[in-house]
C-alpha positions, 0 to 999 in steps of 0.5 A: 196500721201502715207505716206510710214513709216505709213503703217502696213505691211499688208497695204504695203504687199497689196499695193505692190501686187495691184502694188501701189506703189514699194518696192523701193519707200517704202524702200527708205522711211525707209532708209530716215526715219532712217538716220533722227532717228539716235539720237534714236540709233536703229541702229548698221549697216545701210544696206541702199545700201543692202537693195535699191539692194533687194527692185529692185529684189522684184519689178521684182518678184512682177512685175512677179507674183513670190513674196513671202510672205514678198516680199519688207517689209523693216525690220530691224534685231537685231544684235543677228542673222548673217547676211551674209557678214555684221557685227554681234556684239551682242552690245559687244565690244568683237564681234565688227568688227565679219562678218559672212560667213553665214545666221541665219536661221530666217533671211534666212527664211526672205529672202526667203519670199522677206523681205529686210533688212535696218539694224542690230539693238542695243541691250543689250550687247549679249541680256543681259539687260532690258533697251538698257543701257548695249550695248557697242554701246550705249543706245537706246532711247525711241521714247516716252517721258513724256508730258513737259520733255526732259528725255530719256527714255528707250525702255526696252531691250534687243530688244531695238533698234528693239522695238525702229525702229519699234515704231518709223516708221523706219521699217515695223518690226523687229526680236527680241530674248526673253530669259526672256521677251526681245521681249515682255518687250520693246514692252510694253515700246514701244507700239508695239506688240511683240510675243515669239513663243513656244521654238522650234518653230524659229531656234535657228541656226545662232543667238548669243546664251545666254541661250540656253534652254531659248533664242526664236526668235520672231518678233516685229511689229506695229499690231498683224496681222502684227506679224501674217504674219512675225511669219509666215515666221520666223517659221518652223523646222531647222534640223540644231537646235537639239531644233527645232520642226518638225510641220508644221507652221500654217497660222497664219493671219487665227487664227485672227477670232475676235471670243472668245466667250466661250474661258475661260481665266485665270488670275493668282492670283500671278501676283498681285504682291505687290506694283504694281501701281494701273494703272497696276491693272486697266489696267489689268481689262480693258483686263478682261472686254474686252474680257468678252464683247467679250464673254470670260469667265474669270477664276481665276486661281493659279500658284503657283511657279510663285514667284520662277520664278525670282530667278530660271531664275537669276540662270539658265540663267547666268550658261548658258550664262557662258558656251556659252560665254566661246567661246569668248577667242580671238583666232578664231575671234573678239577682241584679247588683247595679253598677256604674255601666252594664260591665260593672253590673255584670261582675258586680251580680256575678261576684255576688251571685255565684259561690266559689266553687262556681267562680272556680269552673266558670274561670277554668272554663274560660281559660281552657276555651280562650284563644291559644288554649283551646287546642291545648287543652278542650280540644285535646279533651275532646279527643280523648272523651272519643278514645273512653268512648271507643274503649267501651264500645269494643269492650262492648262487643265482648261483654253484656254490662260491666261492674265497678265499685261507684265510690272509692269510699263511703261518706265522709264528714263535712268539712272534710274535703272543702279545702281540697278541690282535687280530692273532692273531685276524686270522688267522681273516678268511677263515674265520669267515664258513664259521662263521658261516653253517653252511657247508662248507670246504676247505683246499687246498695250492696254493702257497708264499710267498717263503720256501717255505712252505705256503699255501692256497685255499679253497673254500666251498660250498653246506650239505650240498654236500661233493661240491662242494666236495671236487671244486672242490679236487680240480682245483686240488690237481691244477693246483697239483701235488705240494708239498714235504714237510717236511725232517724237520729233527727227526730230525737 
């Protein structure tokens, strides 16, 4: 009998196709699968009835001939992107209760392709966070745990509840947003794979914005092919995103060649940063070898602004989510505390709506945008955000993709970090630079640290080379081998 929940997509988008077995069958797997996982908190909605709806009209389609590319893939889809008639909070208190009368673009071009949905998943309250611990709904666990300890540990954040469903064989997939390394951080935590397109590539219309010039939908799954395939769907040009890019969307599973001879690779000196654990390092150079055994050829480069990017993107990113969450005032829609006037109406829903991790942005961002800093500080920001930019642009010439560890450590337990913003924030070293320059990034489950859990490379690559990027990962994600799955300790 198949075991439905550990299949790849792949493997479920074939079997559905040679008629196996049905997306009902399959989907009702996942809905059982997460119903018995709720301890994990992946979830804010469960959408079982919906998405058992869905799987019977793929089957039609199926049994016709007519399915589209994702037809009956059961996937879960972060509480970022409005979903039509189901609640959409973006974790936050403020937003709870918030249905929209509208789809987000990904989420349309989902389903579109036959995807089906099992549910809206946690995040960090409006994406804000590195660990799932900042939600108003709660934290979200790591299917992981260290060998002998019962210690929760985090899933990264803030696509925390997806990288967490999918690890956990709750979804075939699922959709995250990457503003500063929130799809590839939780899915080196999570030994999954997570992709960042290029900005531009996925609609930014229909999701909740954080930082507009940063923020980047991409998604979360169990194989690079399978990023391949969603990727696939996710993409393409939205004239209703000023940002969107009108190019056409590559097949992105014909990039998997599994040939990188002659590709040079960099490797960036800066990224060897201090104090970082030597099972990073060796990590990194296990990556190194494998593609050099494939016939890659490394160099070594130099980014130089790399050790401005932190501090640039704490600055750039709270002054947009200032500006972006200013909307939330409680008169149009979502929680209203009233008050006295319309200004003690404002602070009184602001204080109760938004968590403190929040507050703190939002506060930082008025500061750094406010008469008499804003050339001190954003501006200068700004300024550097075009120096990372140019940095890669000329390492670009020399180089066809570039390799780095995606976190400076595996998961850490809950609790761990929540006092200690700027070590939390440390979290996203390897990542923001992918941010802040608009460029592509991928994830890869390459490894496990001295206590068995997961740890990830990455790969960065040129604007609008996906194919390049996804084929880079795909090599090392057949040198690195299959990695241990979580001990499904929930259903004890």
């Amino acid at each position: 009998m198949t075991e439905f929940t550990k299949l790849t997509m792949a493997e479920a988008r074939d079997g559905l196709k040679a008629k196996d077995f049905t997306s009902v069958e399959l989907t009702e797997a996942h809905v059982s699968a997460m119903e018995a996982a709720r301890v994990l908190n992946c979830f804010v909605t469960e959408t079982a009835e919906r998405a058992l709806m869905q799987a019977q009209k793929s089957d039609e389609k199926l049994q016709s001939g007519t399915g589209g590319p994702m037809e009956g893939l059961p996937l879960a889809i972060k509480d970022l992107f409005c979903t039509d008639g189901v609640q959409t909070t973006a974790s936050s208190h403020i937003l709870e209760g918030f249905v929209p009368r509208y789809e987000s673009t990904v989420s349309s071009n989902l389903w579109r392709d036959g995807a089906v949905m099992l549910g809206k998943t946690n995040l960090d309250e409006f994406a804000m966070g590195s660990s799932n611990e900042t939600s108003y709904f709660g934290n979200v666990i790591n299917p992981y745990r260290r060998p002998g300890d019962e210690t929760p540990l985090v899933p990264g954040g803030s696509s925390g509840g997806s990288s967490a469903a999918v690890a956990a064989r709750l979804a075939l997939g699922a959709t995250g947003t990457d503003t500063g390394g929130s799809i590839r951080q939780p899915a080196a935590f999570t030994g999954i794979v997570g992709i960042k397109p290029t900005y531009g590539r996925c609609s930014r219309w229909g999701i909740v914005a954080f930082a507009s010039s940063l923020d980047q939908a991409g998604p979360m799954t169990r194989t690079v092919q399978d990023a391949a395939i969603m990727l696939g769907s996710m993409a393409g040009y939205d004239p209703k995103d000023s940002t969107s890019v009108d190019r056409p969307v590559p097949d992105y599973e014909k990039a998997l060649t599994g040939d990188v001879k002659g590709l040079k690779i960099g490797v960036p000196k800066e990224y060897r940063v201090d104090g970082m654990p030597s099972e990073i390092e060796a990590l990194w150079q296990r990556g190194i070898d494998w593609l050099k055994d494939a016939g890659a050829e490394i160099v070594d480069i130099s980014l130089p602004h790399t050790k401005y990017a932190l501090p640039a993107y704490y600055i750039v990113a709270p002054a947009e989510a200032s500006s972006n969450l200013a909307r939330y005032d409680g008169v149009k829609y979502g929680l209203r505390h009233d008050g006295k006037d319309i200004v003690e109406m404002y602070e009184q829903t602001r204080a109760a709506g938004f968590g403190a991790e929040v507050q703190r942005r939002v506060m930082i961002g008025t500061y750094v945008l406010s008469a008499g800093y804003y050339d001190a500080y954003y501006l200068k920001a700004q300024k550097v955000r075009s120096l990372i930019a140019g940095d890669f642009k000329s390492v670009f010439e020399k180089v066809d993709a570039i390799l780095t560890p995606t976190t400076p450590s595996a998961a850490f337990g809950a609790g761990e970090k929540s006092d200690d913003p700027l070590s939390m924030y440390l979290n996203d070293v390897f990542t923001v630079t992918g941010n802040l320059a608009g460029l592509p990034g991928i994830s890869v489950p390459a490894g496990v640290d001295g206590q068995g859990l997961p740890l990830g490379l990455q790969v960065v690559g040129k604007p609008f080379d996906e194919e390049m990027v996804l084929r880079v990962a795909d090599v090392i994600e057949k040198a690195a081998g299959p990695q241990a799955a979580p001990q499904e300790w929930w259903k004890a």
